[in-house]
N, C-alpha and C positions, 0 to 999 in steps of 0.2 A: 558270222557271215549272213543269215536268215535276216539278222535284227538289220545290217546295211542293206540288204538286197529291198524289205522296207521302207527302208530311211528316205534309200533313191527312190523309190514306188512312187511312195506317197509325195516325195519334192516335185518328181516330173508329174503326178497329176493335180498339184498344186500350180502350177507353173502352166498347162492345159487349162485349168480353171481359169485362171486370169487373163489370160489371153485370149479365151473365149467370152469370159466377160469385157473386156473393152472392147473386143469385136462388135458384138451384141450393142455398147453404148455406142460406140459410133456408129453402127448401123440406124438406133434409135435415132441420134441425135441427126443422122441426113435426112431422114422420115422428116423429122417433126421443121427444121431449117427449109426443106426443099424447097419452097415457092420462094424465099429470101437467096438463096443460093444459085438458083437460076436466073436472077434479076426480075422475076414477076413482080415481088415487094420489095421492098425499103424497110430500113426501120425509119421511123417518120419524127415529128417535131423538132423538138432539141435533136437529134441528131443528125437530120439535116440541116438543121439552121444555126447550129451553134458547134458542133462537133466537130463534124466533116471538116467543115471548111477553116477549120482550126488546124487542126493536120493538116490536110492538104496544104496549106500555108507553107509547114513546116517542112515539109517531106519535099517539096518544089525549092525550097531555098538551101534546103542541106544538097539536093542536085546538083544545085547550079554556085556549088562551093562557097552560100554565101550564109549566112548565121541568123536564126527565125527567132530572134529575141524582141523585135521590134515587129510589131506588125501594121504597116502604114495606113491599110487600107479600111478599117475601122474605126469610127470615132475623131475621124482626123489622123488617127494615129495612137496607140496604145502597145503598152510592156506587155505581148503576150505572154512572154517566159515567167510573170507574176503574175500572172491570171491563174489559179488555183484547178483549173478544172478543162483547160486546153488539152493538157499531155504531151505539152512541149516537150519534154524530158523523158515522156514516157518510151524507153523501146522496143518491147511490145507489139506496142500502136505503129507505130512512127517508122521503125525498121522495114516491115512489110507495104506501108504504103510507100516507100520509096521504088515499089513495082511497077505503081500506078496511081499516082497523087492524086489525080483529078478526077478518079473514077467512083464514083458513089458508091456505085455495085461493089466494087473490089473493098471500099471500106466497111461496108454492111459484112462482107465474108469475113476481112479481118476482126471484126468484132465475136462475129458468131464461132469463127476457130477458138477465140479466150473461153468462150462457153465449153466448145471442146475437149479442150485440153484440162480447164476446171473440174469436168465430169472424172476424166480420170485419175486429178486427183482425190476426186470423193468416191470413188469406187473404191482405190488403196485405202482412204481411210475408213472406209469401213471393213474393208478385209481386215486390217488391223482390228477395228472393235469386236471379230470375232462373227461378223453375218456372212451369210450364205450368199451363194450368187445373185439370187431373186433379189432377198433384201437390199444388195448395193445397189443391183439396177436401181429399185424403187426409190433406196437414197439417194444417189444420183440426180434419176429426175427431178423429184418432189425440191431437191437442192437449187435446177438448175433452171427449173422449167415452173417452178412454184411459185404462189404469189406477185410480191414485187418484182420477184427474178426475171419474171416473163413479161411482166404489166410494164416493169419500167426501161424495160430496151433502149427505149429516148434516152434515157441521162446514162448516155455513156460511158463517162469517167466513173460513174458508184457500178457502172458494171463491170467495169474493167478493175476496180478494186476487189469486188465483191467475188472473181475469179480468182484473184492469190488466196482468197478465203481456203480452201482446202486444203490446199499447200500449205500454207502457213500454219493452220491446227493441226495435220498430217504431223509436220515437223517438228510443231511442239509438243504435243503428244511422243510420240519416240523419243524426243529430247528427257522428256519425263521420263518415259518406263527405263532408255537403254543408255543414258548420259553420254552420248556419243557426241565427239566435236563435229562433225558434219550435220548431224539434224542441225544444231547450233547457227550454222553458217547459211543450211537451207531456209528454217525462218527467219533468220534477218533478209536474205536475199527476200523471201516473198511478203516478208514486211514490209521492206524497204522499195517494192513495186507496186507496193499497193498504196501506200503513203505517197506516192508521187500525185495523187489524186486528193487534195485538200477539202474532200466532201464532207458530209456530215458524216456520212456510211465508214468512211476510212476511222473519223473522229470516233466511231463506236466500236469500231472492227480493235483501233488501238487499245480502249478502254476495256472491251472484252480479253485481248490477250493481256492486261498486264492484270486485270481481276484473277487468270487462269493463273499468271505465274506468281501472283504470291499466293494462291489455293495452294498448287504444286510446292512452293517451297512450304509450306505449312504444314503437308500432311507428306514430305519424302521423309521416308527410315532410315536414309542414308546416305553419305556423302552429301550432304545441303551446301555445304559451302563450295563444291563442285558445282552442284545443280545454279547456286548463286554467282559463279563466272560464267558460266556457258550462258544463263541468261542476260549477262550485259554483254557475254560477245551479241546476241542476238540482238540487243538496243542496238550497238553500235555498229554493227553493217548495217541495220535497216538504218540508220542514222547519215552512214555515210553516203546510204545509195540515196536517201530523199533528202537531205538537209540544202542540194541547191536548189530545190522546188519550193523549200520551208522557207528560206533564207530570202528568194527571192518575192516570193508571196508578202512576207511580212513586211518587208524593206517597205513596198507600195501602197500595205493595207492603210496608213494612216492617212495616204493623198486621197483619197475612196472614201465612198458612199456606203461601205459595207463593214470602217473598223468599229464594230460590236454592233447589234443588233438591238431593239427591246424587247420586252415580251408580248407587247399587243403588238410589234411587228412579226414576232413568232407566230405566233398562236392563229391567225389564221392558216397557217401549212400543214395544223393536225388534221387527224382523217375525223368522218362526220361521224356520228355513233351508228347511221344508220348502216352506214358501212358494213359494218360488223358484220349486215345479211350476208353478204360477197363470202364467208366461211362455207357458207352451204349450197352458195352457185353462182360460179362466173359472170350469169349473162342476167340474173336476178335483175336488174333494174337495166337490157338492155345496152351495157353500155360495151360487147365487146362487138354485138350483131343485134343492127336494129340503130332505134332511136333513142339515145341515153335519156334518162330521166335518174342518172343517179345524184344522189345528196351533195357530193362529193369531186372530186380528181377521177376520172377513170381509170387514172395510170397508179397513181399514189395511195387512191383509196381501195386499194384490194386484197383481201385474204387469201382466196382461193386456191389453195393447194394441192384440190383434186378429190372430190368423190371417193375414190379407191381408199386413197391416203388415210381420211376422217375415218371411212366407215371403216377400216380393220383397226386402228384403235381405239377406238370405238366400242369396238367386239372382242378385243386382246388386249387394250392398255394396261387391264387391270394387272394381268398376269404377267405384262413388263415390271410394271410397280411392283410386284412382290418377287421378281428376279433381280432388276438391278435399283433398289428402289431411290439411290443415291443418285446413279446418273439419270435416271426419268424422273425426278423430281426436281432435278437440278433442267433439263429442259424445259419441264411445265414452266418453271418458274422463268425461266427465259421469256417462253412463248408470254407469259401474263405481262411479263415485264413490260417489253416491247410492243404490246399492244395499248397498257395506260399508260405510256411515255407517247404511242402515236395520237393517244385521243387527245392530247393536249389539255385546254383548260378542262374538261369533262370532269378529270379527277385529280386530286393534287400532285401529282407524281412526277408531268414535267414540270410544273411551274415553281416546284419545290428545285428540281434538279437545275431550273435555269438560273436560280437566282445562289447556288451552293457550289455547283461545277463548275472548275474552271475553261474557258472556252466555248462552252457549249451556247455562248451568245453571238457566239461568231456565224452561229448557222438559225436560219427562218423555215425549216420543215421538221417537225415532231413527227409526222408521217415517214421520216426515213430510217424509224427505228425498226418499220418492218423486214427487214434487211436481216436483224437479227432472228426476227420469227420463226424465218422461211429453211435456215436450217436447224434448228431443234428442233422443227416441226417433223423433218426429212428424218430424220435421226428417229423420232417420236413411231415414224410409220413405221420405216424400216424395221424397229425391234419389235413392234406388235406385227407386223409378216413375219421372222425369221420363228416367234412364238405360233402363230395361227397356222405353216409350216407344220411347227413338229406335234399338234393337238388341235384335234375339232373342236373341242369342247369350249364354248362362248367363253371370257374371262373379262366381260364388262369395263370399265375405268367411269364409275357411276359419275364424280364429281363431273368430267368431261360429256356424258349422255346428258346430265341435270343441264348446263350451260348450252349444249348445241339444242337442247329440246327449248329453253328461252328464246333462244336465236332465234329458233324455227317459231314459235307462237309468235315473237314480235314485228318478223317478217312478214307473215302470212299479216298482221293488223295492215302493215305495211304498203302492201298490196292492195288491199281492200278499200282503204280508206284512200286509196289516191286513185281507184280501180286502173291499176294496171294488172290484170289476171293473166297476162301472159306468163309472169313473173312464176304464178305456179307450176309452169310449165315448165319453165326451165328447171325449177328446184324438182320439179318430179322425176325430172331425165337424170339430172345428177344422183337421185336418191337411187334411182334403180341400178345406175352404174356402182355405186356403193353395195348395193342388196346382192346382184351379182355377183360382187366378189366377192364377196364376204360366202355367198353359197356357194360359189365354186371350191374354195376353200374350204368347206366343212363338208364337200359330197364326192369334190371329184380327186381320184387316185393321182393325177398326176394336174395340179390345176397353173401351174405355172406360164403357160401361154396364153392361158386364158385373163391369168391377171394380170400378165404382160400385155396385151390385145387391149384390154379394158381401159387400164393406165394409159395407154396412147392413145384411144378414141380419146379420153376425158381429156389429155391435156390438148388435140389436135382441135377438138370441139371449143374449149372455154380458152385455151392459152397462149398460144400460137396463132398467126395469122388471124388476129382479131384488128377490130378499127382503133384499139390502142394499141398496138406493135406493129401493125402491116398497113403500109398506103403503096398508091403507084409507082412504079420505080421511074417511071418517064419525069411523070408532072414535075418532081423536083431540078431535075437536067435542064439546066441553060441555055446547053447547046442541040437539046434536042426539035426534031423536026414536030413539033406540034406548034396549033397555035393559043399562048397563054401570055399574060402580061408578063413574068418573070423572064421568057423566051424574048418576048420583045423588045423588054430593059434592057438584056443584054445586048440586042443585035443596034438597037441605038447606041449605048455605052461603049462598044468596043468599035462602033465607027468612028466615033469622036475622038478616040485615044489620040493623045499629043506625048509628045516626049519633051517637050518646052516645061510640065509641072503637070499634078493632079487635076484633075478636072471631077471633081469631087461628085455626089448626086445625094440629094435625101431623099429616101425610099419610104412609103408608107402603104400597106396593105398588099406588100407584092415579099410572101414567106419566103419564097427559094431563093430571092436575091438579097436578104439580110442571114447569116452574113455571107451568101454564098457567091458575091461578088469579091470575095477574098481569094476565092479557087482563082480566078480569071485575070486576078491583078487590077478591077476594075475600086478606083478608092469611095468610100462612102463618109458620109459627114455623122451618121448615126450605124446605128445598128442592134444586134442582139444580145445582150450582156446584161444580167443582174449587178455586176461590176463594175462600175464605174469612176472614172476622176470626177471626185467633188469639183471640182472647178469647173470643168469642162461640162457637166450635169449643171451647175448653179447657173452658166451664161447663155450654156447651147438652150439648154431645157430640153434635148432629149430624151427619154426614160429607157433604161435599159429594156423593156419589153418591147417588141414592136407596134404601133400604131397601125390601127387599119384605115385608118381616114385623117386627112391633110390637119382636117377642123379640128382634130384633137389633140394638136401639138401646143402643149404648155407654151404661151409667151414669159418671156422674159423681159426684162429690164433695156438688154442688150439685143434681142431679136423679136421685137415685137409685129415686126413682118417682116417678109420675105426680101426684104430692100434695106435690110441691116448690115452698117460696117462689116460687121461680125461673118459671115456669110461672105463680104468681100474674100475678108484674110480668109478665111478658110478654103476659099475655092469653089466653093460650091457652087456650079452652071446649071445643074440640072433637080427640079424636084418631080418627082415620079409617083404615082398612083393607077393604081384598074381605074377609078371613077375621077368622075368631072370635081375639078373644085376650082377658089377664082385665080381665074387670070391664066387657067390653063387651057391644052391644045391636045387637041388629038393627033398623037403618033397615027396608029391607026385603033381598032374598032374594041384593042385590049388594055390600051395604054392612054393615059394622058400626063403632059407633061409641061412643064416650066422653062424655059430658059433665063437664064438671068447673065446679064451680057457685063457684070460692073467689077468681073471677079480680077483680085488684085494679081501681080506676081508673084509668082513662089518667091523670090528673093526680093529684099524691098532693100533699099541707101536712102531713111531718111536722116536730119540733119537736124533735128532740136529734140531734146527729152522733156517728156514733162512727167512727173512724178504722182503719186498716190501714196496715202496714207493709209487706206483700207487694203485687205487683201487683192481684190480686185480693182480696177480704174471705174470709179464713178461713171454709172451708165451715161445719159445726158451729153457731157464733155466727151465720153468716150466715141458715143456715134459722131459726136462734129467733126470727127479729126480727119486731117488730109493724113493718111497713114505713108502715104511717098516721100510726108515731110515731116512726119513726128513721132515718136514712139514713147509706147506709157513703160517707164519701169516705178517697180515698188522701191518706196522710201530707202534709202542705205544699201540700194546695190550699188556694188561697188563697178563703178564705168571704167575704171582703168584711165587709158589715153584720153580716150574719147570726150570732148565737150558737151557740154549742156546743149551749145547752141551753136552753130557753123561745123558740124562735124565734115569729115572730107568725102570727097564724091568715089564712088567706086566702078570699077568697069572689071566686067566678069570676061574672064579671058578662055575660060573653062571650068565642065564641071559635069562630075559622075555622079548619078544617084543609086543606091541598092536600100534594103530595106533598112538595116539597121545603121548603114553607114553613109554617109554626102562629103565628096571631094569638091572643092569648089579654087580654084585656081582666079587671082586677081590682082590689081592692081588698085593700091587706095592713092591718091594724092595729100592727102595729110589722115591721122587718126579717122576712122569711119567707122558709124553702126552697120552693121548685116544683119538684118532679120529674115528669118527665116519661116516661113507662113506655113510650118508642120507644128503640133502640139511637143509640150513640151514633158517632162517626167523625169524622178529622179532616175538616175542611170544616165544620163547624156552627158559627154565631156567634149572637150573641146581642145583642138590642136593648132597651131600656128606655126608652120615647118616644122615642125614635131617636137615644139614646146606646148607645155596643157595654159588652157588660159580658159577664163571661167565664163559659162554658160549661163545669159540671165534668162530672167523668167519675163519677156514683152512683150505687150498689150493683152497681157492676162495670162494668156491661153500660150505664146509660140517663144521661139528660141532667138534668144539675140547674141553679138560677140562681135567686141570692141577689134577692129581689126588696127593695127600698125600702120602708117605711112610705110608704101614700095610694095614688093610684088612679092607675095607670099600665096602659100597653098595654105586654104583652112578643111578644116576636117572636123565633122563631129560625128561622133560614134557614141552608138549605146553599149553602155559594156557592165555586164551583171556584177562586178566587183563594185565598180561605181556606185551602181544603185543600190548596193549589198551597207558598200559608207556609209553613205546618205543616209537611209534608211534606218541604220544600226545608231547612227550620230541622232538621226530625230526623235529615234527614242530612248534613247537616255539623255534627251532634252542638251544635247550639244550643239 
């Protein structure tokens, strides 16, 4: 009876303990969110220019019952749902912004709840590894709030990966100790959410778990061939919840500018060596408050994991190493990893791994290995506190003092020699936030709020609400009451709207309206995307980053100025800029602008084909053509009905546009071409009273389809099985 009345004791103040520590993190975590959660900040770059308005997209067409696979309003028109890094699929993302699609604010929350709800899963998993309440906070944190974690807020999707992170080891971990078919099914689920994100971070995150499970099958005592089903149920949920994200990504990578990479396109995405200094203070060169002068990425080149952190392991690491010396060696070794994999050419480790790993050429930043740093580093702290806890007495980790005291000599050169001496200053602040915990810890009888207290100045000071995670929440609103050129693009743009076809605009030097004229339905001829159709890239010359000025738009063959065929078909009426460039007008005093009055119709009936041998139509020939009268198709498509030359006249009787889908209602008098002046991509099919009939590829870039003599309804739809064919057919060279 004694030994039960026990049993229940100690469960319900086990049970008090954790409930008071997620208390505690979520307490922490509104602290540190607050100006992001009120709408004072945004997370800023890629996330408003590329993220948001990706979802938003999505979450606006799954509303209005209509399917976000195709998204018009970019580039002409592009396969979101194969774009690797939108979160079309993600539901997560995607489920919550269907509260409020169009709201920045409400996406910046949704992002920051994934951090949320991440923290408690890294609280559990450290209860599991046997730390005390402090220690989890502090793993928590340093998890959530550390390094890249905090620095790289902008790239959304490796953040929203990087939150099944704890869940996922949580569940493989247990799966290990307790062979349970539910952990089983919880890491595939959190595999399988976090794989929906084709990032570099997922590609490592998967690499790490499958290093872990042949560890685990290596070194179980027991039951292995047990332990060896449970882990392919965990491939195959996580398999079956991402394989329409994989499926449809690959389908497209080979029409792209992105199927494989080189290495001297890598290598510049590694971090600078000077970097490095960022271990011993956030603001070291400036670049979180103040004026950057860093080497580097401010977002991507960052250690920083917190003063507190460093300095108790620092002062306890040693006596983690001779407690558990398997798994804090097995972290260091992580931590070193992930750091000569981020420096890139520096030392041979990635450029050894790019040219031997499979995949790993699919991705251009060496700098996203930090990702793995940030938590063995968590992990690293956490058990020299849960150590510095139960013993004052210093227990050194010399290797790590010898390395941080380099750091610190080559920094302080750093400094000098470029004289920015403010730089000491910040490292003085962090050292002493360090000094004091570490003394509170070895003086005071109860120093847990103290260290607590510390840890939140350090990360509120260096890691949160800095000029790389936090900007205006206004400036980037479209529709907000300020005056700014992206405000003004909009209010021209959405006066012009027609419902006759796109009235398309190329945007240059105006952030908030690439691509966030996608929120608004407003379509663009370019945009923000490292992603791109090769083809569409070879004629447009647009470059997936955006341009800040007109002057700096690659010519082509095909758009050698602003009075290019090309530019007809595509729609484009409007070019837009802050500054003067030629031939443009002042909207008013934030905007200047283009008009181009020569833009074809969305639907063309011309009536002679003329053909090409090259993948694209010969520039020269291509700008001469009357496109009302002629369309280029490539060598051996097949035209069906239709003639070379007198094809039949057509008259549109009616017709629905949505994103992914176009009804078109007509009447041909003998065999006729329909061109259709949207980009084209595998995934599109084509219907004729709801027989499929085949979609070419005309005047390079758009979609044609040989229509019947008499009055048919045509339809083309994008549909990810299609694309899935296609795709699956071009690579196995069918």
């Amino acid at each position: 009876m004694q030994q039960m009345i026990s049993t229940t004791a100690a469960t319900s103040g086990w049970a008090r303990l954790r409930q008071t520590t997620g208390l505690a993190w979520s307490a922490l975590w509104l602290v540190l969110c607050l100006p992001w959660l009120l709408g004072v900040w945004t997370i800023p770059f890629d996330a408003v220019q590329q993220f948001f308005p990706a979802v938003s997209f999505t979450a606006q067409q799954l509303l209005q019952l209509d399917l976000p696979w195709w998204n018009p309003y970019l580039h002409g028109g592009y396969p979101q749902l194969a774009d690797p890094q939108m979160m079309t699929l993600q539901p997560t993302v995607v489920l919550p912004m269907l509260l409020a699609p169009t709201s920045l604010h409400w996406f910046t929350v949704v992002i920051l709840l994934h951090v949320l709800v991440a923290g408690m899963g890294a609280l559990k998993l450290a209860a599991t590894q046997g730390l005390q309440r402090l220690p989890q906070l502090m793993f928590a944190l340093v998890f959530l709030f550390g390094g890249v974690a905090a620095a790289r807020l902008q790239h959304t999707p490796m953040i929203v990966s990087y939150c099944m992170l704890p869940w996922l080891w949580l569940a493989l971990d247990q799966l290990r100790r307790h062979l349970q078919w539910r952990h089983a099914v919880l890491a595939g689920i959190a595999g399988g959410l976090c794989a929906l994100q084709l990032t570099q971070v997922t590609y490592l995150i998967v690499l790490a778990c499958a290093v872990y499970s042949v560890g685990a099958l290596v070194v179980a005592d027991r039951q292995r061939v047990r332990l060896l089903l449970q882990l392919a149920v965990v491939g195959a949920v996580a398999a079956l919840i991402s394989a329409p994200q994989w499926l449809s990504t690959f389908a497209w990578l080979a029409q792209t500018n992105r199927d494989g990479v080189t290495l001297d396109t890598a290598l510049p995405g590694a971090i600078q060596w000077q970097s490095l200094a960022t271990l011993l203070s956030g603001n070291i060169f400036s670049q979180g408050r103040g004026d950057s002068w860093a080497f580097g990425d401010v977002t991507t080149d960052y250690l920083y994991v917190g003063a507190v952190p460093l300095a108790v392991w620092l002062a306890w690491g040693g006596e983690v190493i001779r407690r558990t010396p398997t798994q804090a060696r097995i972290a260091l070794a992580v931590v070193v990893f992930a750091v000569l994999f981020a420096l890139g050419g520096a030392t041979p480790v990635f450029p050894l791994l790019f040219e031997w790993l499979p995949g790993l050429d699919l991705f251009r930043r060496p700098s996203d290995a930090l990702f793995l740093a940030v938590p063995a580093a968590a992990w690293l702290a956490a058990s020299a506190l849960q150590v510095a806890l139960a013993q004052h007495g210093l227990r050194p980790h010399w290797p790590s003092v010898l390395v941080t005291g380099l750091v610190a000599v080559a920094s302080g050169w750093l400094i000098v020699s470029t004289g920015r001496l403010p730089g000491f200053a910040w490292i003085a602040l962090s050292a002493v936030l360090g000094t004091l915990a570490v003394h509170q810890l070895r003086r005071h009888r109860a120093p847990a709020r103290w260290v607590l207290g510390l840890v939140l100045l350090d990360l509120l000071v260096f890691n949160v609400s800095t000029s790389f995670n936090a900007r205006s929440a206004t400036r980037p609103v479209l529709t907000a009451s300020r005056a700014g050129a992206a405000q003004s693009a909009y209010q021209l743009l959405s006066a012009q709207r027609t419902a006759s076809g796109p009235q398309r605009a190329l945007v240059f030097g105006i952030g908030a309206l690439t691509n966030g004229a996608a929120v608004h339905a407003l379509p663009l001829a370019n945009g923000y995307n490292p992603l791109l159709d090769a083809r569409y890239l070879r004629m447009v010359g647009m470059p997936g980053d955006p341009l800040e000025n007109v002057q700096e738009k690659p010519d082509t063959p095909w758009t050698a100025d602003f009075n290019a065929p090309l530019y007809d078909l595509l729609g484009v009426r409007w070019v837009l800029a802050p500054g003067a460039f030629p031939g443009s007008r002042a909207h008013d005093d934030q905007l200047q602008y283009l008009r181009r009055d020569s833009v074809l119709p969305r639907l063309l009936n011309p009536r002679q084909v003329r053909w090409h041998d090259e993948d694209l139509p010969p520039a020269a020939a291509f700008n001469e053509t009357d496109f009302g009268a002629a369309l280029w198709l490539p060598q051996g498509a097949q035209r069906g009905l239709c003639p070379e030359a007198g094809g039949g006249v057509l008259q549109v009787l009616e017709q629905h546009h949505a994103a992914s889908t176009m009804t078109v209602r007509m009447h041909a008098d003998a065999p006729a071409w329909l061109v259709v002046n949207d980009v084209i991509a595998p995934g599109w099919r084509a219907e004729i009273n709801g027989e499929a009939t085949d979609v070419l590829r005309a005047n390079g870039l758009f979609r044609a389809v040989c229509v019947p003599a008499g009055t048919h309804e045509v339809t083309l739809r994008f549909s990810p099985l299609q694309l899935w064919r296609e795709g699956l057919a071009a690579r196995l060279g069918r």
